[in-house]
Structure formats: structure tokens, C-alpha cells
C-alpha positions in Angstrom: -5.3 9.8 4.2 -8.4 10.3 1.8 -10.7 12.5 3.5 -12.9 14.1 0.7 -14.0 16.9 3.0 -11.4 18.5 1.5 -10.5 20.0 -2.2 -7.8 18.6 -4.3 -5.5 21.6 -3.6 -5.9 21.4 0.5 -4.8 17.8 0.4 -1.5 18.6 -1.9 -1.1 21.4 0.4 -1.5 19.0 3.4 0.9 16.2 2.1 3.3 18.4 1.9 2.7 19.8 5.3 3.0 16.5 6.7 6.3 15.6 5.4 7.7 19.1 6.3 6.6 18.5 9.6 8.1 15.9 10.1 11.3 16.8 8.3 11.8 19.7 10.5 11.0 16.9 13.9 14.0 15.3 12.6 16.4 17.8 11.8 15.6 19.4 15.0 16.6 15.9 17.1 19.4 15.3 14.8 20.5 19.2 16.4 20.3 17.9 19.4 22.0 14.8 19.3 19.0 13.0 20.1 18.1 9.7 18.9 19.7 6.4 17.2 21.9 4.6 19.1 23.5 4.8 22.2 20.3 7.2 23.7 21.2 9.0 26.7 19.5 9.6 29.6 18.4 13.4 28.9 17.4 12.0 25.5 14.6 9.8 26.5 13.4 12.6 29.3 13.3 15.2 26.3 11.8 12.8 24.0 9.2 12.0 26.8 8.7 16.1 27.4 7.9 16.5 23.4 5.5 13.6 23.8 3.7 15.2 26.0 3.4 18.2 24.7 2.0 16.8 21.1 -0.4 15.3 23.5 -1.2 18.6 24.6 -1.4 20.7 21.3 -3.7 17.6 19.9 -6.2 17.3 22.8 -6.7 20.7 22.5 -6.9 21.0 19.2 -9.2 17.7 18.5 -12.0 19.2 21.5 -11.8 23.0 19.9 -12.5 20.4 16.0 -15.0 18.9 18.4 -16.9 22.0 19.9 -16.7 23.4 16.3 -14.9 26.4 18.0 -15.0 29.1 15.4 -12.1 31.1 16.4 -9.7 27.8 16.1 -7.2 27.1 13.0 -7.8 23.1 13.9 -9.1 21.6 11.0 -9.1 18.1 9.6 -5.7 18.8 8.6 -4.3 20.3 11.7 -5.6 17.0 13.5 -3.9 14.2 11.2 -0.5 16.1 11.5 -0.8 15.9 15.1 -1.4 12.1 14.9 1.7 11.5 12.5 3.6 13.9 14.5 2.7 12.1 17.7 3.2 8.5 16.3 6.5 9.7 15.2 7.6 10.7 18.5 6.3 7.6 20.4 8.5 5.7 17.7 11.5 7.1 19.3 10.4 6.6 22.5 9.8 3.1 22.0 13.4 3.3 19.7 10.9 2.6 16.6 10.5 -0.8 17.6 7.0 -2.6 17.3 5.7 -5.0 20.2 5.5 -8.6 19.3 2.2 -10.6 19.0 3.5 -12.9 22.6 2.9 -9.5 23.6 6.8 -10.3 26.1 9.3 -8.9 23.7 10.4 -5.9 21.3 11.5 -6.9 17.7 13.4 -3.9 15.7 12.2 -3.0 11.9 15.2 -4.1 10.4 14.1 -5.9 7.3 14.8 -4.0 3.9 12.0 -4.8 1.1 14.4 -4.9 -2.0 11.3 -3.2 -4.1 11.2 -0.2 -1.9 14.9 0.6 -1.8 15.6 3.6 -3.9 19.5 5.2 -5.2 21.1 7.0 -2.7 19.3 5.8 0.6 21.9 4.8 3.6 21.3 1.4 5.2 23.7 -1.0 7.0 25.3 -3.8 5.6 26.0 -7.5 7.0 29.7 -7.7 6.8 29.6 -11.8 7.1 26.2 -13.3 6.0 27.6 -16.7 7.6 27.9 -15.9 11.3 25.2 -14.8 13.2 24.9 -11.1 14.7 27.9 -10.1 12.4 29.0 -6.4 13.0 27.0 -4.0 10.4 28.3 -1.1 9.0 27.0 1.9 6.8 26.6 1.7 3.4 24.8 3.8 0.7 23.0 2.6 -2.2 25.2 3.6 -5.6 23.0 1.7 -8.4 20.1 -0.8 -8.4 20.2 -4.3 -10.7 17.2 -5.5 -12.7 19.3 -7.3 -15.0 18.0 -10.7 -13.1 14.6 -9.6 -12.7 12.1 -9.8 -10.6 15.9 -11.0 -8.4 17.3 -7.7 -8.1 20.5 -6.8 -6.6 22.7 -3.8 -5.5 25.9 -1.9 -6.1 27.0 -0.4 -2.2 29.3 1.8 -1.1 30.5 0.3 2.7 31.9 2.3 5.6 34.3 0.7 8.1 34.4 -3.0 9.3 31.7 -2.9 11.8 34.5 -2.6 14.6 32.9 0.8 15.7 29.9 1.8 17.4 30.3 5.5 16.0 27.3 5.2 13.0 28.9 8.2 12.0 31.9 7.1 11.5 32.8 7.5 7.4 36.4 7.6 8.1 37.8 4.6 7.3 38.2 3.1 4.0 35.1 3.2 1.2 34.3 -0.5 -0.1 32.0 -0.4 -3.2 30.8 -4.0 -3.5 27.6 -5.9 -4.6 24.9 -7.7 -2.8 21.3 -8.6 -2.3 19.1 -7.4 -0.3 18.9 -10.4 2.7 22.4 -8.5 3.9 21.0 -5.1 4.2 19.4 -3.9 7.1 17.5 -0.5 8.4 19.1 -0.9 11.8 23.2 -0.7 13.0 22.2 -3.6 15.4 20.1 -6.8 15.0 17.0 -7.8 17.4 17.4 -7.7 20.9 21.2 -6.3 21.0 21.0 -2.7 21.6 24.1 -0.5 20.9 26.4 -0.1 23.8 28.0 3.7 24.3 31.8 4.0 24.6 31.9 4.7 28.0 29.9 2.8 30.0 26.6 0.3 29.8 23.3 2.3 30.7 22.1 2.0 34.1 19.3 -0.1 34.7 17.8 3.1 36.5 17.7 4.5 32.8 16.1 1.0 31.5 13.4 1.8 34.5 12.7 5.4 34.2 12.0 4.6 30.2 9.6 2.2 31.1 7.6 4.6 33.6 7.8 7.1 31.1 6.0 4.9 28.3 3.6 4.0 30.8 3.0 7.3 31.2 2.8 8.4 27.8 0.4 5.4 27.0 -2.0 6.6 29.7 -1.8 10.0 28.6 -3.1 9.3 25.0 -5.1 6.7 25.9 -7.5 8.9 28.6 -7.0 11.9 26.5 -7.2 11.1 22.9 -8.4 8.1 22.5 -11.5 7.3 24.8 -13.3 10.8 24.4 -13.6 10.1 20.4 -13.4 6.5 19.3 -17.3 6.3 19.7 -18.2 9.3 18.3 -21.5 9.6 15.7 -21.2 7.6 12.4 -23.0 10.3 10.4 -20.9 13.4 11.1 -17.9 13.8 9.0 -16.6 16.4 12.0 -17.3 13.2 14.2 -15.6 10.9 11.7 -12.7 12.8 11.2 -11.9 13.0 15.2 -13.2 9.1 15.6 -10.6 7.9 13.2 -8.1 9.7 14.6 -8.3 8.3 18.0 -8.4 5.2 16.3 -5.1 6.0 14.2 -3.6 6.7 18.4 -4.9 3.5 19.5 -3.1 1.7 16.5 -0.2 3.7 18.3 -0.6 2.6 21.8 -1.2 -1.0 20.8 1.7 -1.5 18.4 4.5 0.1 20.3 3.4 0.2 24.1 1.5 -2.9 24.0 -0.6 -2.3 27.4 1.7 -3.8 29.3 0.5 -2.4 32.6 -1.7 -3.0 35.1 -5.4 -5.3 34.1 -8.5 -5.5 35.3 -11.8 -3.2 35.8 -11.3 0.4 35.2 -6.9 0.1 33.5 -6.4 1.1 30.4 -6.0 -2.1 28.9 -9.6 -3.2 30.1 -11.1 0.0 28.8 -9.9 -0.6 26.0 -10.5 -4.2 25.1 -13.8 -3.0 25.9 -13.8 -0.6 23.2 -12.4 -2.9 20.8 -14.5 -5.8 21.2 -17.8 -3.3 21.5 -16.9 -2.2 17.8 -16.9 -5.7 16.5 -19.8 -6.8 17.9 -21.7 -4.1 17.2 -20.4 -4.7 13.5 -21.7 -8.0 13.3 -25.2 -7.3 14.6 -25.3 -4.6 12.0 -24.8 -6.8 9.4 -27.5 -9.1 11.0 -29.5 -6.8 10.9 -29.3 -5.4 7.7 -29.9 -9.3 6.0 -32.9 -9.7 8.6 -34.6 -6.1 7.4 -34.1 -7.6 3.7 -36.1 -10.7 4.0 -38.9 -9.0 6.2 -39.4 -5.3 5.0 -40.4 -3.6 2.1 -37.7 -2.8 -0.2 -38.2 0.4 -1.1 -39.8 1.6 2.4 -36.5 0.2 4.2 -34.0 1.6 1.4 -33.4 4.8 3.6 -32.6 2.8 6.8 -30.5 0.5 4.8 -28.7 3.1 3.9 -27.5 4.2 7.4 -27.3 0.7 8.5 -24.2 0.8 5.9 -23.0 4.4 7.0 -22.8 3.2 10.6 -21.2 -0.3 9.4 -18.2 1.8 7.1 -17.9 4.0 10.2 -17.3 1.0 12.7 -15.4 -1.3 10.6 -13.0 1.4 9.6 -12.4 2.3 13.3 -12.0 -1.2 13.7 -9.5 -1.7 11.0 -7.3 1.3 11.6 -6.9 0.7 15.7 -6.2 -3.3 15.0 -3.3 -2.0 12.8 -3.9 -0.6 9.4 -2.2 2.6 9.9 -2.8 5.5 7.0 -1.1 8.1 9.1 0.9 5.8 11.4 3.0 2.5 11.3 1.2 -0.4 10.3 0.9 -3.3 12.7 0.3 -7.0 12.1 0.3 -7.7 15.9 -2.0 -5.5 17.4 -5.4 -8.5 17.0 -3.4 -11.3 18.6 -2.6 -8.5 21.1 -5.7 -7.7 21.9 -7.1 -11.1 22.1 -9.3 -10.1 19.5 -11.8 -12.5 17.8 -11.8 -11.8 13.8 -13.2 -15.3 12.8 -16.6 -14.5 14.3 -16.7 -10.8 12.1 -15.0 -12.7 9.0 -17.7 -15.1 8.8 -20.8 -12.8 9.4 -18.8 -10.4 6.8 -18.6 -13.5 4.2 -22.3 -14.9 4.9 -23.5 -10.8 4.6 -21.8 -10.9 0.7 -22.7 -14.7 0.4 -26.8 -13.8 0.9 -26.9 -10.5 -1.7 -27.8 -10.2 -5.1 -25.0 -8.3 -6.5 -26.7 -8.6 -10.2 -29.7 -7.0 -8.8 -30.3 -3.3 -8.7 -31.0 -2.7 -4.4 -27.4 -2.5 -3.9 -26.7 0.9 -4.1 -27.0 1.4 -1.0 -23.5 -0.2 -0.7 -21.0 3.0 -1.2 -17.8 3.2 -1.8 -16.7 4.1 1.7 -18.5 0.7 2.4 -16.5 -1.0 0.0 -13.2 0.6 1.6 -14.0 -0.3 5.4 -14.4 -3.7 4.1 -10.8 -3.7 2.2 -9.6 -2.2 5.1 -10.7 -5.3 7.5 -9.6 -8.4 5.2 -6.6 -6.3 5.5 -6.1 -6.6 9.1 -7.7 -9.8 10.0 -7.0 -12.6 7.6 -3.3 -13.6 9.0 -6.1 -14.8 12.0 -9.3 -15.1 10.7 -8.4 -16.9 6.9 -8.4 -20.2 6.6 -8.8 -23.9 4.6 -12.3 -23.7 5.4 -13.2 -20.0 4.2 -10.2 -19.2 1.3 -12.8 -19.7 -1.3 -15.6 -17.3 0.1 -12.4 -14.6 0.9 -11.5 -15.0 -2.6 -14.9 -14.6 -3.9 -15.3 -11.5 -2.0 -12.3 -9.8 -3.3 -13.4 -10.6 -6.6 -17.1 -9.2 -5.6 -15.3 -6.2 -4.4 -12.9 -5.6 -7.1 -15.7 -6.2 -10.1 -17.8 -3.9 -8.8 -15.3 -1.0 -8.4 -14.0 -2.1 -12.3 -17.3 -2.8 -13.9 -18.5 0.1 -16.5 -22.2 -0.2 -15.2 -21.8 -1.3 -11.7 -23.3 0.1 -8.4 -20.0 1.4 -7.6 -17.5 2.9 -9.7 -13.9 4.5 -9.1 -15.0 7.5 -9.8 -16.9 7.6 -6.4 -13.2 8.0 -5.3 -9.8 8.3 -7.1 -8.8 4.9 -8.6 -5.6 5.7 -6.7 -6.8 4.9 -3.4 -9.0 2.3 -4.6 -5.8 0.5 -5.9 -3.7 1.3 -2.2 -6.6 -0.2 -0.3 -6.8 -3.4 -2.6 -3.2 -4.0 -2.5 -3.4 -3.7 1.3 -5.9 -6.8 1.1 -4.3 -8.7 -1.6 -1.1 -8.7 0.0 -2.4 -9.8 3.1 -3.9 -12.4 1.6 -1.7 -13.8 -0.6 1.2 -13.8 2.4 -1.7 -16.0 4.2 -1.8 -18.7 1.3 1.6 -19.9 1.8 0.9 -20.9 5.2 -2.9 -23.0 4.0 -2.7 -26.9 3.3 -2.5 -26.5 -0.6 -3.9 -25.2 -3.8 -7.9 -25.2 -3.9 -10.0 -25.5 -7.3 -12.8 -23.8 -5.5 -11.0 -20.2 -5.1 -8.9 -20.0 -8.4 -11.5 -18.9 -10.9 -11.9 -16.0 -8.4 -8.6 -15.5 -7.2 -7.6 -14.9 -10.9 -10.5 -12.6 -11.6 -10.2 -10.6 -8.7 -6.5 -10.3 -9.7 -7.4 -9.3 -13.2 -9.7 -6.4 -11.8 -7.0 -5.5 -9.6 -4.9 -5.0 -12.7 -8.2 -3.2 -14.5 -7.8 -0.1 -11.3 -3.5 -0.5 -12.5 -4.5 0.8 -15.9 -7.1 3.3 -15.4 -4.6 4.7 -12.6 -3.5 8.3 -13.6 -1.4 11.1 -12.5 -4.0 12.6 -10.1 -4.0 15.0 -7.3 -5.6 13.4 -4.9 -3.2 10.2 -5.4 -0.1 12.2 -3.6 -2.2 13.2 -0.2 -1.4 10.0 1.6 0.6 10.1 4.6 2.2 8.1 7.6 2.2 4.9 6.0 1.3 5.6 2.6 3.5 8.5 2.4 7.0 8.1 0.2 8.6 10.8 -1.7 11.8 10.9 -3.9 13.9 12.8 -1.1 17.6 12.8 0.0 19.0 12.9 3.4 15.2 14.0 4.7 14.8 16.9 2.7 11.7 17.5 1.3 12.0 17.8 -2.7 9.5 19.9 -4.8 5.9 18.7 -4.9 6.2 17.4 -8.1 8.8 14.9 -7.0 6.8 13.2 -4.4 6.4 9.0 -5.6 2.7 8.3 -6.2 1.7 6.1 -2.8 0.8 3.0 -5.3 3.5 2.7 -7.0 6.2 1.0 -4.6 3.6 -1.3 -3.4 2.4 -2.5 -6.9 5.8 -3.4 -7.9 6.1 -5.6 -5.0 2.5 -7.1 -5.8 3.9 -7.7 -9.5 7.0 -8.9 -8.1 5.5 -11.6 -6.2 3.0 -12.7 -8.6 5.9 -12.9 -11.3 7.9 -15.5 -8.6 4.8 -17.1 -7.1 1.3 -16.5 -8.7 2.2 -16.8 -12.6 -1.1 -18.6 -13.5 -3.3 -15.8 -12.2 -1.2 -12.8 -13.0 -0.8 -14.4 -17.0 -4.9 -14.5 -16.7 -4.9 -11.0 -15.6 -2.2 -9.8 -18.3 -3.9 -11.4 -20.9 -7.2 -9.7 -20.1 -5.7 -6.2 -19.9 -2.9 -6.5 -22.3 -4.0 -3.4 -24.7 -4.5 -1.0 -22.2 -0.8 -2.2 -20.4 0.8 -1.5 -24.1 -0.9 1.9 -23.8 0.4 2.6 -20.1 4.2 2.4 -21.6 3.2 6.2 -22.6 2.9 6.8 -18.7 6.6 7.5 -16.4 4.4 6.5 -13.6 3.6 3.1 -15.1 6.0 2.4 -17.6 8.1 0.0 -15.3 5.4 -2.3 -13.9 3.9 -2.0 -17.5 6.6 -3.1 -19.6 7.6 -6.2 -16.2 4.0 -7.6 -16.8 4.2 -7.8 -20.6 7.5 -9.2 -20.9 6.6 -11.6 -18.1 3.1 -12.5 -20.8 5.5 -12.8 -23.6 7.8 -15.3 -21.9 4.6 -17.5 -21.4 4.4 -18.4 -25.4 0.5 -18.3 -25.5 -1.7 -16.8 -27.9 -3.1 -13.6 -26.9 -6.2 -13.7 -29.3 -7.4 -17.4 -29.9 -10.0 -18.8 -32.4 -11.0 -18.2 -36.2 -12.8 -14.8 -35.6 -9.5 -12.7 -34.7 -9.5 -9.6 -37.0 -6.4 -7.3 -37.8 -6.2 -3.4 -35.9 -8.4 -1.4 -38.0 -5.5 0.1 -39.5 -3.8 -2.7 -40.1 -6.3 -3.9 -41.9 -6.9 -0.6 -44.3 -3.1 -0.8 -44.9 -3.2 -4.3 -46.1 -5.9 -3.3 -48.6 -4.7 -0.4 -49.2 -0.8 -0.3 -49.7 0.8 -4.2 -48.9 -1.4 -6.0 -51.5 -1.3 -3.6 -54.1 0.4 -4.8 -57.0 1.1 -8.3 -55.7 -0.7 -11.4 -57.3 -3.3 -13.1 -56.0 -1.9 -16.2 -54.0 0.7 -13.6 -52.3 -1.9 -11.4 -51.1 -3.2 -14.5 -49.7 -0.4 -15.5 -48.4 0.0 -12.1 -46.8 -2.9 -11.8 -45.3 -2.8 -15.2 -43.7 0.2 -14.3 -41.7 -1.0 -10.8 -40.8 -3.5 -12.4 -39.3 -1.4 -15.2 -37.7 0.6 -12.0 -36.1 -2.7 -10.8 -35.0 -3.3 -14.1 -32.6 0.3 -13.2 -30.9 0.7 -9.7 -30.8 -0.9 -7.0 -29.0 -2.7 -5.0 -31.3 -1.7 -1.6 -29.8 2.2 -2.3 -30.3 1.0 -3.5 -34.2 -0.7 -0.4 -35.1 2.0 1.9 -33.4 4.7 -0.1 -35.1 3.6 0.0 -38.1 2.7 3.7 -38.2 6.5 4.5 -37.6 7.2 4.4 -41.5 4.1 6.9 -42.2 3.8 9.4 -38.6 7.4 8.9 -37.1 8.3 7.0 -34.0 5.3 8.1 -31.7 1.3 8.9 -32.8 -0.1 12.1 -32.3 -1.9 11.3 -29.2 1.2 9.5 -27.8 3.6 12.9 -28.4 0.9 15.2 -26.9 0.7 13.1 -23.6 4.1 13.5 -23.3 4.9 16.7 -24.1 1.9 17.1 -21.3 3.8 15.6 -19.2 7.5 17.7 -19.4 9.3 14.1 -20.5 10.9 15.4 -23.3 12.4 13.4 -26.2 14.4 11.2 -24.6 11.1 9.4 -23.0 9.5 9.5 -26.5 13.0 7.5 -27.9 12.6 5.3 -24.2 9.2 4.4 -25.3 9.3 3.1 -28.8 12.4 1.5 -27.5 10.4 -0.9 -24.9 7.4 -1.0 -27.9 9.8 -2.5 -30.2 11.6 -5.3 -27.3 7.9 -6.4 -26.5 7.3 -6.7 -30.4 10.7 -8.9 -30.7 9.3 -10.5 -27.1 6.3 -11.7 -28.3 7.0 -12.7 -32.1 10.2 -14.4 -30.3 7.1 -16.5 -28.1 5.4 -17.3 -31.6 8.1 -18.7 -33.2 9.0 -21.3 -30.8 5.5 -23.0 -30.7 
């Protein structure tokens, strides 16, 4: 999670931390037989005794952070592994299952996101897609398919016939087999069946004491962690840090323990409706406020307290956003508003008449900083599955695209440099995906929203490309966390998947399949800078998808009679094609260079034809990547995709 309290070096140091941390939690259950299916008795009591004991170490850790005790190691640090260590635990107390918005019933996270599956990982496969509840069994992942793109498929090796409750059981005969991803699961057993030991059924005295002790865990957190420091000061980065960490919990105790127990004055689940509902209405009267003080104060005499207006508005709406379910150091939630009961149509529309009523070509924004921008990301998030609809898609769309310009735009307000383009990217995709899942379910395409869906889009793509391999990038944990591991065991530092990435290719996915009018728009606006991202590892994939996916399209890229040649296209036409050839067939020449020009991107015609003179890559090109430790086989991969986009696109030019 981005906390810029902290160097570049802390945070990789911290990432790392995290991932060990929880690394060793596992291996240390796994020791003790503890966990997955089947749980015993003496599992769930032991699991309940850790619980409480992270309870312990973080209370006292977060009131030494918040008494600034000198002679205390807790730092900022200290306190988010605590909350991922905690959320973890809670997940296996709750056997990692997520309460459902009717707020009656458990549903398991069983669904496999074909994007995010990597070689190697173990999942369970549907022996018979036809019949319902068919017996899964284990299966590893030999080789991913992108032959069918943006369909992809896998190669599996299957364990067993599903006869077998023993998940460990790799006995029987190995199956390699393909299939898609609707047969694969995360869990040995579907939604509501829980796996039934050898021996006997668990008593319903087991069921019972499970349910006391999640009771008792949720009290615990909630009276310790959560009430003394969800309020805390706007201002203070000490008080931030220890505010949106209680928040993180109460994402925690929503999600997984619902509140089930007792209601009314002075329970838990009073309190903290309370707290919930005192955040967003003291949100929107903020926001009141600050469009009241506009039209009757002095501009430059009420800058200052327009300032902490916005300080105190980032503070409350990020608190907001992370305890209705936008976990950055624990499981995200979709559930946790209609939970709660919470109102987000009354915030959405004071947030969309706040943008509506600003001059964002003026110059007295600036008091709108990027942590503003990011608490606002953060919300649409969260809240448009209940708060979006027919009536107010077009102002949501125009706010993204409000959002997105100014974080793109050269001479903006805000810029990405305020914070790494990395994280500005994660939080956008956040919102984008959120909202683009809500469309589906909305009466029908609107020509009010799409000049502003596609431009938003396109400045979505602008943050893609100016993306590079950063520091701070890797430092995201809980839910933003992904590494390159096998088994659980954390790999070298420099193996750890950049927190966009797997995310981005889902966005790309499913603007490829549903969206191809507003991702062609973006593509076509950033095509020179995508050519120049196939020099990046990082990029390269979701680089080279989005261009092919242009190419199939058979448009031209540059339109109109004023499209000029490269620059060195053009001093090689004058000064080495046309020499010696007669004057109609320089013509002619020129002519269809610059009927190439209208088709082709003009970084792949400059590199390409450079290969004759420099070799295969440019200067700039072979530094990058011998920057980068790729060696030559990337350099050959690289002029290899150059030269299928050239065929790509000059293919797309000769059928029109």
C-alpha cells in the first residue's frame, strides 16, 4: 500500500516482509496440519488462539505508533503486516469464505480468472462440466494457450477421479488433458458443500463453538482496533496511517464475519453503522461546503482553508472506501455496502454535482491533490455496483475522464509524478473495472457517455505507456500483492510481478471481447508510444495484444493530406531510394511511402527500415535492454513482434 512516508528502499524491504510473513504463517499451519478441508476441532481452537494473539501484538503495537512511543520498533510498516497477517488468519477462520450481500449465507472464492492463472499453480478441476457438483480433483497447470486469444485455454495435469476426499492424494493415475478455465476451481468443493472427513461428520458442537469463536474474534477487533482509530485527525500522517488501518480491519470484520450478532444501541454492529454512515455524511457536507465557500469567499483568502477542506475530504473518503471493501492490504469485498445498508447514491451525486460545478480549465484547482484524486478512484470503486445508474452513467463517465485527463495532461494541476504512475494506473483500473462490470447490467448504450468513456479510456492507456519499472510499483500488498512464486515460496525480489500487470491484461482482455470501439479510439491515440513499449518485458504482452487487436480493425492510423513520412524516412527517400531513379518513379515512390505512412505506425517504419543500416535493434533500443539483463534473445523476440505488426498492419491496408 502507497504510503509515501516512507523511501523507495523501506517499501521494497516491506513488500518483501509482507510476503515472507505470510509465507512462513502458512508453512507453519501446513506443519501442523492445520487448515483446508476436513478442519478439526483443535484446528479451529488454535486458529482462534493465533487470532487473538495478532489481535494482541497489533493493539499494542498501533497505541505504542499512536503515543509515538520512542523506545517501540512499531512503525508504519510493523502496523500494515499486522493487518495482512490478521486478515489472513480471520480468512481461515471463516475457511476464506466471504459473507454474501443477503447478509444469511457464506459463498466460497472458487472462481479462477483465466488472466491471472500463471504455469505451475495447483487448482482443481471439474471432472464432468455437465452434472452439477461433479467430484473435483487436483490438477496443476503444465502450459497456457493464447493461440485463440483474448479465449485462452490450458494444458492440465489431473490427479485421481474425484472419488477421494484426501486433497493430497497424487497417487492415482496422472491425466494431462486440456480445458478452459469455467472447469477450474480454487476450492476441492463447490458452494455450500463442505468436505466431509473419513471418519465421521463434525459435530454440530464444533459448528457452534466456531461460531462463538468468530463472534468473539469480531468483538475483539472491532472494540480494540477498530473504534479507537477510525476517527482519528485528517492532517497527521501518524493519525492516517493508524486510521486506515482500522479501516483496512473493518473491511475484515464486514466481509467475512458480517455482524451477525446481536443489534441495537451500544452492539457492535450499531457502533459501527454509526461510524460508517458518520464518514459519509460528513463527506458530503464537506463537499457542500467547499462549493458554498467558492461562490461566497475570496478566492485567494479562502485558498488555505480550501485546501484542508480537501485534506479532510481524501482522509474520510479513503476510510470510507477501504472499510466498504476496497482492500489494499486485505481481500477485497463487493458486499460489504449492501451489508451495511449503506446509502452511496446520496455521496455519488453530491461527488458528481462537486466535479459538475468546477472549472477544471481554470487555475484555483490546485488545491485538488493527488491523494484527493485517489480517495475519489477509490470510492467509484466501491460504490457504483449500488450507486451507478441510467440516470447518472454520463456524469460517472465524465468524471473518470476529468480524473484521468488531469493525471495524463503535460500541464495539468495534477500530474503522475505527484505519485508513481504505477499506482495511479492500479487505482484507475480498480474504478474502470467496476464500472464497466456495472454497464452490462444498465438499459443500453448512451450517446451522452461515449465521447467520455472513450477518452477516459484513452488516458487510461496514456498512465499504460508512461508506466515503468519502478520501485515503488512492487510495494503493494494484500490485495495488490502477486509474485512469480512456487508452492509459496518467496522468490528473489526481482521476481516479484508488478501489481498492474495482471489486472491490465484483464482490462485489455475485456475491452478486446466487449468495448472494441473505445479501446480502437484509445490505441489509435497512443499507438507510437505502445510500438515503443514492445522494448519493455513488463509491457511487451499487453503492448503487442492492443496493436494487433488496431491492426485487425483495417483503419487508417494517420488520415488526411498533411501526413508526412518519419523524419528518417523521409531523409532516406531523398537521400538514397530516389537517387538515380527517373522522375515519374520517384514520384511514384514517394506517393506510396506516403500511402504507408497513413497505415503504419511510424515507430515500427523507422525501426524497420534502419535494420539494413544499424542491425536489428537502434542504439537506444539495445541499451534499454542490455539495462535490463534480457539478453539477445529479447532483442531477436522484439524485432520479431516489430516485424508481425508491420505484416499486421500492411495486411489491414491491402484489403481496403
Amino acid at each position: 500500500y502507497d504510503h509515501q512516508s516512507i523511501s523507495s528502499s523501506q517499501q521494497r524491504e516491506q513488500c518483501c516482509d509482507d510476503e515472507v510473513m505470510l509465507s512462513r504463517c502458512r508453512y507453519f499451519f501446513d506443519y501442523l496440519g492445520v487448515g483446508g478441508s476436513g478442519m478439526m476441532t483443535t484446528s479451529s481452537e488454535l486458529i482462534e488462539t493465533c487470532c487473538y494473539e495478532a489481535i494482541e501484538v497489533l493493539a499494542t503495537s498501533m497505541e505504542d505508533y499512536s503515543n509515538k512511543n520512542n523506545e517501540s520498533s512499531s512503525d508504519n510498516g510493523t502496523i500494515e503486516r499486522g493487518v495482512v497477517v490478521l486478515g489472513w488468519l480471520v480468512g481461515l477462520l471463516c475457511d476464506d469464505k466471504l459473507v454474501e450481500s443477503s447478509d444469511t449465507s457464506v459463498v466460497l472464492l472458487d472462481s479462477v480468472t483465466p488472466q491471472d492463472v500463471k504455469e505451475g499453480d495447483t487448482l482443481w478441476y471439474i471432472t464432468d462440466g455437465t452434472v452439477n457438483d461433479s467430484p473435483r480433483v487436483k490438477a496443476t497447470i503444465m502450459k497456457i494457450h493464447t493461440d485463440d486469444f483474448p479465449n485462452l485455454y490450458f494444458t492440465i495435469a489431473a490427479y485421481g477421479d474425484g472419488t477421494t476426499n484426501d486433497d493430497n492424494d497424487k497417487s492415482s493415475e496422472v491425466v494431462v488433458r486440456q480445458t478452459v478455465a469455467q472447469r477450474l476451481k480454487t476450492q476441492q468443493f463447490p458452494a455450500g458443500v463442505e468436505a466431509t472427513p473419513s471418519s465421521s461428520l463434525l459435530s454440530s458442537t464444533v459448528v457452534e463453538s466456531n461460531v462463538v469463536g468468530i463472534r468473539r474474534a469480531e468483538e475483539a477487533i472491532v472494540t480494540r482496533l477498530v473504534k479507537p482509530y477510525l476517527l482519528r485527525g485528517a492532517g497527521d500522517n501518524d493519525d492516517r496511517c493508524l486510521a486506515e488501518a482500522a479501516s483496512e480491519l473493518l473491511n475484515t470484520v464486514i466481509s467475512r464475519f458480517g455482524l451477525k450478532g446481536r443489534s441495537g444501541i451500544g452492539t457492535n454492529r450499531f457502533d459501527v453503522f454509526q461510524l460508517i454512515n458518520g464518514l459519509g455524511e460528513e463527506c458530503c457536507e464537506l463537499l457542500l461546503g467547499s462549493l458554498i465557500d467558492n461562490e461566497e469567499g475570496d478566492a485567494d483568502a479562502d485558498a488555505d482553508d480550501e485546501e484542508v477542506i480537501m485534506e479532510q475530504l481524501s482522509s474520510k473518503l479513503t476510510r470510507l472506501s477501504l472499510a466498504l471493501g476496497y482492500g489494499c492490504l486485505t481481500n477485497r469485498s463487493s458486499n460489504n455496502c449492501t451489508i451495511m445498508k449503506f446509502d452511496c447514491c446520496t455521496l455519488m451525486s453530491s461527488l458528481l454535482h462537486f466535479f459538475q460545478a468546477k472549472d477544471f480549465n481554470g487555475e484555483s484547482n490546485h488545491h485538488l491533490t493527488a491523494r484527493f484524486y485517489q480517495s475519489v478512484m477509490m470510492w467509484l470503486s466501491i460504490s457504483v455496483d449500488n450507486a451507478m445508474n441510467d440516470d447518472n452513467v454520463a456524469g460517472v463517465w465524465f468524471l473518470m475522464e476529468l480524473i484521468t485527463n488531469a493525471l495524463v495532461s503535460d500541464n495539468g494541476h495534477v500530474s503522475v509524478v505527484d505519485v508513481d504512475p504505477s499506482i495511479w494506473l492500479l487505482r484507475s483500473l480498480t474504478a474502470f473495472h467496476s464500472i464497466q462490470a456495472k454497464m452490462i447490467t444498465l438499459s443500453g448504450i448512451n450517446a451522452t457517455y461515449i465521447a467520455s468513456e472513450q477518452d477516459a479510456i484513452s488516458n487510461l492507456l496514456g498512465l499504460f505507456v508512461r508506466c515503468g519499472h519502478s520501485d515503488t510499483s512492487h510495494v503493494l500488498v494484500g490485495s495488490h500483492f502477486t509474485s512469480k512464486s512456487d508452492g509459496g515460496i518467496p522468490m528473489s525480489y526481482d521476481h516479484y510481478e508488478q501489481a498492474w500487470i495482471a489486472p491490465f491484461k484483464t482490462f485489455v482482455i475485456r475491452n478486446i471481447k466487449e468495448d472494441e470501439a473505445a479501446l480502437a479510439h484509445a490505441a489509435k491515440t497512443h499507438v507510437e508510444d505502445l510500438c515503443i513499449n514492445l522494448s519493455s518485458q513488463e509491457k511487451q504482452w499487453c503492448a503487442f495484444q492492443i496493436l494487433t487487436f488496431l491492426a485487425q480493425k483495417k483503419q487508417e492510423l494517420y488520415s488526411g493530406d498533411d501526413v508526412f513520412p518519419p523524419d528518417d524516412t523521409c531523409s532516406r527517400l531523398d537521400g538514397i531510394w530516389k537517387h538515380g531513379l527517373a522522375d515519374q518513379d520517384a514520384s511514384e515512390l514517394e506517393q506510396d511511402v506516403l500511402a504507408t505512412a497513413k497505415w503504419l505506425p511510424h515507430h515500427l517504419m523507422s525501426c524497420i527500415e534502419g535494420w539494413n543500416e544499424t542491425g536489428m535493434l537502434a542504439d537506444d533500443e539495445e541499451k534499454k535492454i542490455e539495462d535490463n539483463d534480457s539478453g539477445g534473445s529479447a532483442a531477436g523476440i522484439i524485432s520479431f513482434l516489430k516485424w508481425l505488426l508491420c505484416l499486421d498492419f500492411l495486411d489491414a491496408a491491402a484489403a481496403c
